[in-house]
C-alpha positions as CSV (number, residue, x, y, z in Angstrom):
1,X,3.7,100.1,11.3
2,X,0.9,102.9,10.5
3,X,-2.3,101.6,10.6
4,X,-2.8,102.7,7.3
5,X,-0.3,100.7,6.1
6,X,-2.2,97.9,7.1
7,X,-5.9,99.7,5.2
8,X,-3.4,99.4,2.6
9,X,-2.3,95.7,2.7
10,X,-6.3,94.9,2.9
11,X,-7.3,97.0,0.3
12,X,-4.4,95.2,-2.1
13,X,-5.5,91.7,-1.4
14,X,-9.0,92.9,-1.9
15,X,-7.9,94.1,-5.5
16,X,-5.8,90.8,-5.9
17,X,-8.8,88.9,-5.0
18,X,-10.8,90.6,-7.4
19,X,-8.2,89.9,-9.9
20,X,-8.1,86.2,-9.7
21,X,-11.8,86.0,-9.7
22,X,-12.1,87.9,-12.6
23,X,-9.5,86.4,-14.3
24,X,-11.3,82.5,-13.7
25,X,-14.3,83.6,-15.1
26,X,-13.7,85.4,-18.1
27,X,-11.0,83.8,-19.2
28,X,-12.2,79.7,-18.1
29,X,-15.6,79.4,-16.7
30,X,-17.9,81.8,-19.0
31,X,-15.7,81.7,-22.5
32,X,-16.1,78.9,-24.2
33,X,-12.9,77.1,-26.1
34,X,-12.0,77.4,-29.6
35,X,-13.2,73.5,-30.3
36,X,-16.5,74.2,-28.0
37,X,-17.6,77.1,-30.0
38,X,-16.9,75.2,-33.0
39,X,-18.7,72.6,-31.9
40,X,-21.7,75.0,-31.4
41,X,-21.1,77.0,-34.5
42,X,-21.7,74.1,-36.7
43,X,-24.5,72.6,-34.5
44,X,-26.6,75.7,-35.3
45,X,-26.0,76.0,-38.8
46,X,-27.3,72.7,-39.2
47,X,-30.3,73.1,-37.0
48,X,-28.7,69.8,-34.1
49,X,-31.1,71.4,-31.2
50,X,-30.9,67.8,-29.4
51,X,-26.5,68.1,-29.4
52,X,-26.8,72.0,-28.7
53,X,-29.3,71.3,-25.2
54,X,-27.4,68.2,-24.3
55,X,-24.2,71.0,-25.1
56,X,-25.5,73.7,-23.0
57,X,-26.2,71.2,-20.0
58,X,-22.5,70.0,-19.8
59,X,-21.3,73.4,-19.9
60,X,-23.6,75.1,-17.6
61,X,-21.8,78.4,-16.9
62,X,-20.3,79.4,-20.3
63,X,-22.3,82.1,-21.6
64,X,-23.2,80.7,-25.0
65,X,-24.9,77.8,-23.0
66,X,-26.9,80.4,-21.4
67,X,-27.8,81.8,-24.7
68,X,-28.2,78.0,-25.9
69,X,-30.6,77.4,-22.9
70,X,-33.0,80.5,-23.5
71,X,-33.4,79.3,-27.1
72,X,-34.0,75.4,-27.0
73,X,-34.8,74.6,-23.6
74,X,-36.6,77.3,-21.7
75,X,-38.0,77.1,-18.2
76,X,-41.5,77.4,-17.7
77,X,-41.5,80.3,-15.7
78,X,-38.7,82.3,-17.8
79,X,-40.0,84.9,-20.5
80,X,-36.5,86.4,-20.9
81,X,-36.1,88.1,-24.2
82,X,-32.8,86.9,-26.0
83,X,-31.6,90.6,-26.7
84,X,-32.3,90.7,-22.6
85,X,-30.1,87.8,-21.8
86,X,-27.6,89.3,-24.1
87,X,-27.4,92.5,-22.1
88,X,-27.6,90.8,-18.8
89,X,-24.3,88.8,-20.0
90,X,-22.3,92.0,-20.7
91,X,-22.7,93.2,-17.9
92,X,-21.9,90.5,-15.9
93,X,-18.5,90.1,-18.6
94,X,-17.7,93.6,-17.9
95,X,-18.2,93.3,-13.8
96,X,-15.4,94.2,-11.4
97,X,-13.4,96.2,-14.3
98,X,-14.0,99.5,-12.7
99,X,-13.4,98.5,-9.8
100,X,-9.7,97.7,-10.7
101,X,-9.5,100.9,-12.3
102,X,-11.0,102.9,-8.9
103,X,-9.2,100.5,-6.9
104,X,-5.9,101.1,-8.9
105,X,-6.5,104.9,-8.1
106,X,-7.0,104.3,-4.9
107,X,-3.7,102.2,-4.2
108,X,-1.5,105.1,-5.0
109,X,-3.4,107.5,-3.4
110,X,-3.1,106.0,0.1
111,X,0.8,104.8,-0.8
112,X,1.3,108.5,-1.1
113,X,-0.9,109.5,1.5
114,X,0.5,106.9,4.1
115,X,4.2,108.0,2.9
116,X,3.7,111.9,3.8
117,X,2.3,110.5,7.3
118,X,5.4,108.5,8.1
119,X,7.6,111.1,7.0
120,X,5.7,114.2,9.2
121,X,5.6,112.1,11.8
122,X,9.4,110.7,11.6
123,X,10.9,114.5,11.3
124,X,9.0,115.6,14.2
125,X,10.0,115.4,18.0
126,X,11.3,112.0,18.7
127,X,9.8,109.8,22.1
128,X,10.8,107.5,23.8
129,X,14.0,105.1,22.7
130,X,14.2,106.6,19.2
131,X,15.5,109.8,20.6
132,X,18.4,107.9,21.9
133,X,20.2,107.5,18.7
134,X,20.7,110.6,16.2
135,X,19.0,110.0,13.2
136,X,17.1,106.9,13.9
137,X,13.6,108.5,13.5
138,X,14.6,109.9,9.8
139,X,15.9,106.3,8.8
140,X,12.8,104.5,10.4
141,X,10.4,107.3,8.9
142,X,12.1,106.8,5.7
143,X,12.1,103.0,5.4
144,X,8.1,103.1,6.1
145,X,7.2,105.3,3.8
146,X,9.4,103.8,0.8
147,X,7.7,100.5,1.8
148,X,4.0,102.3,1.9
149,X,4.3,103.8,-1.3
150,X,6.1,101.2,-2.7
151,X,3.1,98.9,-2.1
152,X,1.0,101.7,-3.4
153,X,2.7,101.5,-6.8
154,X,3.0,97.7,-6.8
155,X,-0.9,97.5,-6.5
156,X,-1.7,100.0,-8.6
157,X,0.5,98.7,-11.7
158,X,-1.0,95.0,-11.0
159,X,-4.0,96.0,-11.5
160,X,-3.7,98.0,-14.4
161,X,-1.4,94.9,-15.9
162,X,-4.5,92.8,-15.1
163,X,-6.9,96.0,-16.9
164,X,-5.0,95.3,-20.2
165,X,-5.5,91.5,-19.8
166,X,-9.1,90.9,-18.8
167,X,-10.4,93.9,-20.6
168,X,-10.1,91.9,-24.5
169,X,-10.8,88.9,-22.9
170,X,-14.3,90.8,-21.7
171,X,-14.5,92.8,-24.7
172,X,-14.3,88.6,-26.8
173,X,-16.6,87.6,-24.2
174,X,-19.5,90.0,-25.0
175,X,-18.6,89.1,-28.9
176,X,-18.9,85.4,-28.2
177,X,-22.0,86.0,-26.7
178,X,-23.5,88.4,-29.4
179,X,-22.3,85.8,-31.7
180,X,-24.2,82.8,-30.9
181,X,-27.2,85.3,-30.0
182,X,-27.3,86.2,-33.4
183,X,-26.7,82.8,-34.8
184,X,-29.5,80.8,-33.0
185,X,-32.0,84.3,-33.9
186,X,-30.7,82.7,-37.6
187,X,-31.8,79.0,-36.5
188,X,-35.2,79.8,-35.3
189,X,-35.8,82.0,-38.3
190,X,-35.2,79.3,-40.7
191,X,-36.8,76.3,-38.6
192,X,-39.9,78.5,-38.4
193,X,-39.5,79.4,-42.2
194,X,-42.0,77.1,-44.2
195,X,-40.0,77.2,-46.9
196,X,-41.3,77.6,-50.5
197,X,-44.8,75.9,-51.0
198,X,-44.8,73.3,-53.6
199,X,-46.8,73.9,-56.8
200,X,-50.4,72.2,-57.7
């Protein structure tokens, strides 16, 4: 096997990896359920901050709780803007994205690449045992470069599969986010709000 063929295996379980890890987090660990942002949309709208900290504590690594936290519980030492924290979380909903689209590039590049190397090499003068048997290098040189670009295409459409899955579910991430951003900015407004003053 051409040691590029083996780049090639690392590079696609690289790219798998980044899949699966992607997948975990934006689709379970940061995104909160349908009942959990209910939960929180209803909390805010009627000002609960004691249910929406002791909310954000039990779900430590959705990024509404983050939100949650910078609002009604913030650390001494944090002066984090919420439009900040907002940004911060887009980026981190939109990480590794590009790199399955480079990396998707990249996997049929090499297939092809590590294909035209088999096949020079297989059609050229044949050593040792191969030269024995008519025909042997062509079929050998053959076999490894279907199976080269073969994994080539396999990667690349896996990852552009995964592209069309995790980029909504980023895209309803970042909305989430913006969401309850926009919403607590509404809860602070009106529990900061003095309301009307009553009359002499």
């Amino acid at each position: 096997m051409h040691w590029l063929t083996w780049l090639q295996l690392a590079v696609s379980g690289v790219l798998l990896g980044v899949i699966a890890e992607r997948a975990r987090y934006l689709l379970f660990r940061a995104k909160l359920s349908e009942e959990g942002w209910a939960f929180v949309d209803r909390s805010l709208r009627a000002g609960e901050i004691v249910q929406l900290r002791a909310f954000a504590r039990a779900q430590p690594e959705a990024h509404v709780s983050a939100v949650l936290r910078a609002a009604f519980d913030p650390e001494p030492e944090r002066d984090e803007e919420l439009a900040e924290l907002v940004s911060g979380l887009r980026e981190q909903s939109a990480a590794g994205l590009r790199l399955l689209r480079v990396g998707a590039t990249i996997a049929s590049s090499l297939g092809l690449l590590v294909g035209i190397l088999c096949i020079q090499r297989g059609f050229g003068e044949p050593a040792g045992l191969l030269a024995l048997e008519a025909g042997l290098p062509e079929k050998l040189a053959m076999s490894q470069a279907l199976f080269a670009m073969a994994i080539g295409v396999a990667t690349s459409a896996v990852c552009f599969y995964a592209l069309s899955l995790l980029r909504p579910a980023a895209q309803a991430l970042i909305a989430q986010s913006a969401r309850a951003a926009h919403l607590v900015q509404d809860a602070l407004a009106s529990s900061s709000d003095p309301g009307p003053s009553a009359p002499p």
